[in-house]
C-alpha positions as CSV (number, residue, x, y, z in Angstrom):
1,X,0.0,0.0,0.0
2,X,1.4,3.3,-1.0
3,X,2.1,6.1,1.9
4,X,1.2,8.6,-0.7
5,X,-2.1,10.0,-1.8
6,X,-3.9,11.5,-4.7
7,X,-3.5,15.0,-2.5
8,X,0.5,14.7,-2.3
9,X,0.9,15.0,-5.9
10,X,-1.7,18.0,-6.5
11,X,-0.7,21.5,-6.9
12,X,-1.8,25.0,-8.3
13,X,-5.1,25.6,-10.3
14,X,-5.4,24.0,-13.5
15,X,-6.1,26.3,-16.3
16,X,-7.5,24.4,-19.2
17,X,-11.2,24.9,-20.8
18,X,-13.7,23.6,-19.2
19,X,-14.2,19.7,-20.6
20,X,-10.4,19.9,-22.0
21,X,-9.6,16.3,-22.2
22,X,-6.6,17.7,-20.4
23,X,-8.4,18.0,-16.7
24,X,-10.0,14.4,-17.1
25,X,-6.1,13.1,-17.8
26,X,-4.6,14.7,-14.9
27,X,-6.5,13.2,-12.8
28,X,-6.0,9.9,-13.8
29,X,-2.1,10.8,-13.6
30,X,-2.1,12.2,-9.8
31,X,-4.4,8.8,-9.3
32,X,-1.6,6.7,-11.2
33,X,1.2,8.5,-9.1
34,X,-0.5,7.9,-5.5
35,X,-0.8,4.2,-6.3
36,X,2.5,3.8,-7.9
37,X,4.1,5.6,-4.6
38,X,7.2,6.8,-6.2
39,X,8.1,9.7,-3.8
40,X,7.1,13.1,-5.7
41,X,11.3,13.7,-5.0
42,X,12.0,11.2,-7.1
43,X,9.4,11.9,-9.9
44,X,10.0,14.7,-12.8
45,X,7.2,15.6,-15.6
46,X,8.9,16.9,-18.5
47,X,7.0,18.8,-21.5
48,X,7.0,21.0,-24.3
49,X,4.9,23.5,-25.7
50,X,1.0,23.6,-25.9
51,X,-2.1,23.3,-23.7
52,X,-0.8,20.0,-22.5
53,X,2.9,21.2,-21.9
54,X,1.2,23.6,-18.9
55,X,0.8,20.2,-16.9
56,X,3.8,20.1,-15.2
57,X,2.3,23.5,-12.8
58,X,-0.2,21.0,-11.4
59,X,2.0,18.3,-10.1
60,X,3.6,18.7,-7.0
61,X,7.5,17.1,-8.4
62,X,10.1,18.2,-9.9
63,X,9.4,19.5,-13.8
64,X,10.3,21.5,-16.6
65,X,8.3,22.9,-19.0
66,X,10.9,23.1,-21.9
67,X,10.3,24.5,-25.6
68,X,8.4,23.6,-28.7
69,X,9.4,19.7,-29.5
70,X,12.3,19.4,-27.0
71,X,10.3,17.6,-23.9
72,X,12.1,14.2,-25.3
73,X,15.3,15.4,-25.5
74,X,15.2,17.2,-22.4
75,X,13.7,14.1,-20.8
76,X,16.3,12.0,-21.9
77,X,19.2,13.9,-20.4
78,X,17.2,14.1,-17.1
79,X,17.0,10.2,-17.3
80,X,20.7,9.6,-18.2
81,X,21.5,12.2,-15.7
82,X,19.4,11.2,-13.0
83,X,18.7,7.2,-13.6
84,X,16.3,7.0,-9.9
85,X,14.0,9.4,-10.7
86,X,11.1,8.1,-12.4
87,X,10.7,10.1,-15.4
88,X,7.1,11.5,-17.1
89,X,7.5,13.3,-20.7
90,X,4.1,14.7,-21.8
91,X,3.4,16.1,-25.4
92,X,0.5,17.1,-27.6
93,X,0.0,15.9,-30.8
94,X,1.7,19.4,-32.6
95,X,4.8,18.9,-30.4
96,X,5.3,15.5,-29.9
97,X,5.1,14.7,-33.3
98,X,5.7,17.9,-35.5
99,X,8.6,19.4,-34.3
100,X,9.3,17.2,-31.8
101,X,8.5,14.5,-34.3
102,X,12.7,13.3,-34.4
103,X,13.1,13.7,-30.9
104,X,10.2,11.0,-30.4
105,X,11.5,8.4,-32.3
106,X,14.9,8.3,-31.2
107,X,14.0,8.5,-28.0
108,X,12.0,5.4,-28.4
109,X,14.5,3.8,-30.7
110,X,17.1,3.9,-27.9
111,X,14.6,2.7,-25.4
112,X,15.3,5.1,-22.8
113,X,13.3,4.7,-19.4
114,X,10.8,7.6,-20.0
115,X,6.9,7.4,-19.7
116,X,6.2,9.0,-22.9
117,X,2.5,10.5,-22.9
118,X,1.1,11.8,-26.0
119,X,-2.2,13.8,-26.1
120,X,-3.6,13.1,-29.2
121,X,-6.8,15.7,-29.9
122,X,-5.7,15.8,-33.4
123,X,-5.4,20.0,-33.3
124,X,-3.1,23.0,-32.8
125,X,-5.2,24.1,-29.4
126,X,-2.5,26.9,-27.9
127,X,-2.6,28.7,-31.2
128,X,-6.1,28.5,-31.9
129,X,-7.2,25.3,-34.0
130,X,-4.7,24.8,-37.1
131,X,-4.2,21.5,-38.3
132,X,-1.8,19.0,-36.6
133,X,0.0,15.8,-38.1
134,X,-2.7,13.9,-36.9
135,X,-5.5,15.6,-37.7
136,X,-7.6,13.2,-40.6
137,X,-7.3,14.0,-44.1
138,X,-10.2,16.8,-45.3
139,X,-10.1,18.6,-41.5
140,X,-11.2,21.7,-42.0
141,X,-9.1,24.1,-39.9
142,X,-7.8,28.1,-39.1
143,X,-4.9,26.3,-41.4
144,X,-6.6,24.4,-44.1
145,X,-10.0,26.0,-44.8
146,X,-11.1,23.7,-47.6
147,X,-9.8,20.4,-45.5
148,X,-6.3,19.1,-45.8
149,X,-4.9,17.5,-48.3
150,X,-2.3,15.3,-45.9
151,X,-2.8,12.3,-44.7
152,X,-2.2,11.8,-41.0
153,X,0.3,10.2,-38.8
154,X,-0.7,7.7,-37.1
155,X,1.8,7.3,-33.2
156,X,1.3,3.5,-33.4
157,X,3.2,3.1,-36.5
158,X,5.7,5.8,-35.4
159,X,6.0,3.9,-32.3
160,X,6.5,0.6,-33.9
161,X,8.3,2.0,-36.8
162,X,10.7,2.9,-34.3
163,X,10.8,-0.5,-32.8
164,X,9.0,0.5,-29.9
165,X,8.5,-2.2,-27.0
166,X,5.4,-0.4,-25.2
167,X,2.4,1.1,-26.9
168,X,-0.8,1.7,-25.1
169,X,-4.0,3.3,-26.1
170,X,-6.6,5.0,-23.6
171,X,-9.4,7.8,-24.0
172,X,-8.9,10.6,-21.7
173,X,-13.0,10.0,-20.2
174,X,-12.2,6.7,-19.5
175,X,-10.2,7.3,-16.0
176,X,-10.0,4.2,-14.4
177,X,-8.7,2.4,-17.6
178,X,-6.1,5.1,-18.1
179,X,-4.7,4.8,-14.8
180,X,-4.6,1.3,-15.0
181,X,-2.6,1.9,-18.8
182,X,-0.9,4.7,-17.2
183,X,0.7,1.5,-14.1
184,X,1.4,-0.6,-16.4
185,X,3.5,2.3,-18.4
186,X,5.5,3.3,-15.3
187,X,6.2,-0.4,-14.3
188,X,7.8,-0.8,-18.0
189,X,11.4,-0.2,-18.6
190,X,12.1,1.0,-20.9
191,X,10.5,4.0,-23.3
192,X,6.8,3.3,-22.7
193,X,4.5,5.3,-25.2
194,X,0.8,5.7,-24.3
195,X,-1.2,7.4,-26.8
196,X,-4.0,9.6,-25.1
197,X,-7.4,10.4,-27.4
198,X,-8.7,13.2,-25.8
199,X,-11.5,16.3,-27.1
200,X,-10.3,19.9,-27.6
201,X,-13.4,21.2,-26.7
202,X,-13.1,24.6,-28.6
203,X,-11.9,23.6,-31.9
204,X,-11.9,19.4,-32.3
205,X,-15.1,18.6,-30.1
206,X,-16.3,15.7,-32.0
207,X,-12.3,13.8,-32.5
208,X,-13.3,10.7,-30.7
209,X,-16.8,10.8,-30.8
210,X,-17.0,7.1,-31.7
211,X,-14.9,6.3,-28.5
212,X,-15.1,9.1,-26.4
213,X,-18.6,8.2,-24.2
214,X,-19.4,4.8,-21.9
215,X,-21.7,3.6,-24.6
216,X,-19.7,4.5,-27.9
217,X,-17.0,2.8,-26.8
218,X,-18.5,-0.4,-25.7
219,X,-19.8,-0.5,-29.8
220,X,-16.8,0.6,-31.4
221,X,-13.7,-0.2,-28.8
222,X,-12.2,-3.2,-27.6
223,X,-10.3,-3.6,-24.9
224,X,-7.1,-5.4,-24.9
225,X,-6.3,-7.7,-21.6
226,X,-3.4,-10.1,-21.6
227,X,-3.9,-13.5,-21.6
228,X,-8.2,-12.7,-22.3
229,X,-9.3,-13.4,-25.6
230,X,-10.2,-11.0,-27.8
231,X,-13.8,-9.6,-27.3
232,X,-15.8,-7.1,-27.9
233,X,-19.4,-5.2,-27.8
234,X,-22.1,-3.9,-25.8
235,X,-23.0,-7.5,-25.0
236,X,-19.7,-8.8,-25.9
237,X,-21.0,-10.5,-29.0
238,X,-18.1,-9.8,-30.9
239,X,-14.5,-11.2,-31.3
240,X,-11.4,-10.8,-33.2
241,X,-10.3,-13.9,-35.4
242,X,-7.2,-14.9,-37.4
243,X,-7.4,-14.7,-41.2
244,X,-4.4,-15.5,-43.0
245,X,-2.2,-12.6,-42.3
246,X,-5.0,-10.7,-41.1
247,X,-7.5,-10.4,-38.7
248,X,-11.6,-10.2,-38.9
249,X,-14.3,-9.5,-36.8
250,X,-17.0,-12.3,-36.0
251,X,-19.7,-12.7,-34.2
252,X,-19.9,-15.3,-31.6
253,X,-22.4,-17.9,-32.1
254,X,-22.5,-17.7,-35.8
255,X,-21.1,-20.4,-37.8
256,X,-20.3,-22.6,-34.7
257,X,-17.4,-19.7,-33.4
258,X,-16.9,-19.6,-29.5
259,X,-14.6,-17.8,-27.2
260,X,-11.7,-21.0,-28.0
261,X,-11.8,-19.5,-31.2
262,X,-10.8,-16.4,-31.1
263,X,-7.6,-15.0,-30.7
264,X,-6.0,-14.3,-27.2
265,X,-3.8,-11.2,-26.7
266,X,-0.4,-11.8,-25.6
267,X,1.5,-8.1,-25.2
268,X,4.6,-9.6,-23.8
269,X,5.3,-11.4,-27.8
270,X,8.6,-10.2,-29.5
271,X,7.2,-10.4,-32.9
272,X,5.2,-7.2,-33.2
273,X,3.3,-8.3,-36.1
274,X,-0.1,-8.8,-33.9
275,X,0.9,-5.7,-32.2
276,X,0.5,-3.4,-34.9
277,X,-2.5,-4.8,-37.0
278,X,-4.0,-4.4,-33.5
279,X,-3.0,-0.9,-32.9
280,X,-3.6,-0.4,-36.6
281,X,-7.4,-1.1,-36.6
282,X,-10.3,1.8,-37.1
283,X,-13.9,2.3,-38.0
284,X,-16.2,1.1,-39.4
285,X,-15.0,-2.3,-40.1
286,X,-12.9,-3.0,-37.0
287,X,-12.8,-2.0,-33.5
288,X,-10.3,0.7,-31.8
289,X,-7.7,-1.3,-29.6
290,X,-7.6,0.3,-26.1
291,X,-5.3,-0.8,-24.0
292,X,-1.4,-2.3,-23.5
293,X,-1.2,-3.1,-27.2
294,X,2.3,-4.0,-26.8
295,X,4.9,-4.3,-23.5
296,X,8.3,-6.0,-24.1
297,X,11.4,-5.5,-22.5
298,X,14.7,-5.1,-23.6
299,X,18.2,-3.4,-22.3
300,X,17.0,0.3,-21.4
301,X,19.9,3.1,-23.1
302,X,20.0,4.9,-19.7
303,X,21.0,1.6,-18.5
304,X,23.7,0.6,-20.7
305,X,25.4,3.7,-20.8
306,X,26.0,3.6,-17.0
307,X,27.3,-0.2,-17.2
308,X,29.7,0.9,-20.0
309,X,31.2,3.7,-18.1
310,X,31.4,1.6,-15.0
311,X,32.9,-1.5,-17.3
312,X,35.4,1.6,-19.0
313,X,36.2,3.1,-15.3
314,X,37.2,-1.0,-14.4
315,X,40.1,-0.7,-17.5
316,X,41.6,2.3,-16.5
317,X,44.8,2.4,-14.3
318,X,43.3,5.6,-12.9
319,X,39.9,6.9,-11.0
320,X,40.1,10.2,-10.2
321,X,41.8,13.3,-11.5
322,X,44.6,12.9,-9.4
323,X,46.0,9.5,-10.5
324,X,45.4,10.8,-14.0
325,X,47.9,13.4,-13.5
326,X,50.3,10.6,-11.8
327,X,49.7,8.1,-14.3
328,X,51.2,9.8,-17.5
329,X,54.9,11.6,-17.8
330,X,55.3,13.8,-14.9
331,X,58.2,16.6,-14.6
332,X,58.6,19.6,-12.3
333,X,59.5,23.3,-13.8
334,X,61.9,24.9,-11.1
């Protein structure tokens, strides 16, 4: 049981719109933090620029609210710097991936130990509603008036692309399954990425509108538990099968299918093949996958880089400053 509660990691006076998706995910982070009970001494919330980059005023822990795109970098160095403090880097959807788009990948390509959170409302909020990488081809914006003509990026296949080892998937209105999402991100080492679909409430209030209520979701979401197979629906009627290289949606009863046939979800599989036809899946045809898509762990860069130094330190005939000055030529000027 942690000594901490939801109180010890509050602070300051959120100032979001009222119904930002950005109030709903706090919460569940100062919920996630009380039941992790890392000391708020030895957590740090890193972010960038934009509505979600003010979040670090409404922890109580150490954090820096850096400049446009840099929260991973910045992060990182903290992490490299500081290996025992547990390490929160929080992005929108313009900084994480726009500007910041480089410093994402590499930061998951070299698996550092950071709980990357992206908050993914699919807008420029801050600067009042232009188009972001992920908002959906045709969005009509301050920035593309007669709808883009882009397609969007989609963080999963960054993520992956990147050879990412955790992905996760949660809507900002559904607390207790993003704390839960939010655990099981902290307990990873290793880069842990947990995409966030939240409403901007000004400019992108219908994003998610297919996820973003109780009863939406349980039509058009599945949820994604390891070692359960995959089901879904408001009666749980529906299930996820294996076809060919693909995967289709069934529904159980028909044609003699039953639970034993469908498949079962095992995050913890090197392959990432499942992984990202999961994470890949949208309407209308197929359900969106909510949940720990993906959670594998390998070596952690933080890690390594302190076992080389101390492997390095081990070689050398000196450890301190002043037996490097003895150990080369020495000679006195009178």
């Amino acid at each position: 049981m942690s000594e901490y509660t939801v109180n010890d990691y509050k602070k300051g006076h959120p100032r979001w719109c009222p119904g930002c998706g950005d109030h709903f995910f706090l919460a569940s982070l100062h919920k996630a933090m009380a039941q992790l009970g890392v000391p708020p001494y030895e957590t740090a919330v890193i972010s960038g620029i934009g509505c979600s980059s003010r979040l670090p005023y409404y922890v109580n822990t150490y954090g820096m609210h850096t400049i446009h795109g840099r929260a991973a970098a910045i992060a990182t160095g903290l992490k490299v710097a500081s290996p025992s403090l547990t390490v929160w880097q929080i992005s929108g959807d313009g900084d994480g991936l726009a500007i910041g788009g480089n410093h994402f990948i590499h930061a998951i390509r070299r698996n550092i130990d950071l709980n990357m959170v992206l908050l993914n409302n699919r807008i420029y909020g801050l600067t009042k509603g232009q188009y972001s990488p992920t908002s959906l081809r045709g969005f009509v914006s301050k920035s593309s008036p007669y709808g883009t003509v882009e397609d969007p990026f989609r963080p999963a296949e960054l993520c992956f692309g990147a050879r990412g080892r955790f992905f996760a998937r949660t809507v900002a209105s559904d607390m207790d399954e993003t704390v839960d999402v939010l655990l099981a991100a902290a307990r990873h080492k290793g880069a842990s990425v947990v995409e966030v679909l939240q409403h901007c409430v000004i400019f992108n209030p219908k994003s998610y509108e297919d996820v973003y209520s109780k009863d939406t979701r349980a039509r058009n979401a599945i949820y994604l538990k390891a070692g359960q197979p995959m089901i879904f629906g408001p009666n749980n009627e529906y299930g996820l099968m294996q076809e060919g290289f693909g995967i289709k949606v069934v529904k159980l009863g028909e044609n003699g299918i039953t639970e034993k046939d469908l498949l079962v979800h095992d995050p913890h599989n090197p392959d990432p093949t499942l992984h990202l036809k999961l994470a890949l899946m949208q309407g209308p045809d197929f359900p969106v996958a909510l949940g720990v898509i993906r959670d594998v762990e390998t070596p952690t860069y933080d890690a390594e880089v302190h076992r080389q130094v101390e492997e390095v330190k081990a070689q050398k005939p000196y450890h301190n400053f002043a037996e490097l000055c003895e150990t080369n030529n020495i000679w006195t000027v009178d």
